[in-house]
C-alpha positions in Angstrom: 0.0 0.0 0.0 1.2 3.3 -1.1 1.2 6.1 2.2 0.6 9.8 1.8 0.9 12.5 4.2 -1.4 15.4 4.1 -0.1 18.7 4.6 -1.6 18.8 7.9 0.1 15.6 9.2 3.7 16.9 8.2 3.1 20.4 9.6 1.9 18.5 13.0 4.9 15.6 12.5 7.3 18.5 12.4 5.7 20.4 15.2 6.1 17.6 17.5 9.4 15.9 16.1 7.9 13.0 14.6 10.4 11.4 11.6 7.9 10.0 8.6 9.8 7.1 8.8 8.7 6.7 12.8 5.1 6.7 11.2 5.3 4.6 7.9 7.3 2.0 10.4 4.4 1.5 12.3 1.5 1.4 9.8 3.7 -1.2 7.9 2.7 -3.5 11.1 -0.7 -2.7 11.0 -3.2 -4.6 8.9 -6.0 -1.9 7.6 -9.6 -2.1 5.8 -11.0 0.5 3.8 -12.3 3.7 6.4 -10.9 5.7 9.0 -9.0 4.5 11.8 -6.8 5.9 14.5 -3.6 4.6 15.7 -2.1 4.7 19.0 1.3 3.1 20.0 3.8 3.4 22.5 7.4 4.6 20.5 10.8 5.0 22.2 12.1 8.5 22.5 8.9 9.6 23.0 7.3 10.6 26.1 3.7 10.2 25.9 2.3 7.5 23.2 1.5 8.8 19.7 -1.7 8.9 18.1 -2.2 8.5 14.3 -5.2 9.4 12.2 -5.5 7.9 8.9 -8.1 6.7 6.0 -7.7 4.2 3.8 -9.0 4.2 0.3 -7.8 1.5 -2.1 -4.6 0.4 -2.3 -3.5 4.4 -0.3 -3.4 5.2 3.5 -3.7 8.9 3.7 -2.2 9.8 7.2 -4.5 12.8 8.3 -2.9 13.8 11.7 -0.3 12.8 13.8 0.8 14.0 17.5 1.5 13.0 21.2 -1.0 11.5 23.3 -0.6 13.9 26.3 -4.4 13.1 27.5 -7.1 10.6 28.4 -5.5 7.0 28.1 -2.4 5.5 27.4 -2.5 2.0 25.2 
């Protein structure tokens, strides 16, 4: 499957220090259906767990948002 990032996601991915590759690494483990779905993972280096927003349609997973989990729970 082919991953984009919207403008959005690399503004907030840059904001926060998050490498693309940090992000296509774990959607690479993740096995997706067509739809939205949010993603949240524990990563070393960072602090607080990240959450990832993404939809899937076909054969590309648009990443929408991505930032720290500093609130509610931690998965």
């Amino acid at each position: 499957m082919e991953i984009k990032f919207s403008r959005h996601a690399k503004r907030r991915a840059k904001l926060y220090g998050i490498p693309e590759s940090v992000v296509t690494g774990i959607l690479a483990g993740v096995k997706m259906r067509q739809g939205e779905h949010e993603i949240i993972k524990n990563v070393a280096g960072f602090k607080y767990p990240l959450k990832i927003v993404v939809t899937v349609e076909k054969d590309v997973i648009l990443v929408i948002t991505t930032y720290p989990l500093k609130k509610g729970k931690k998965k």
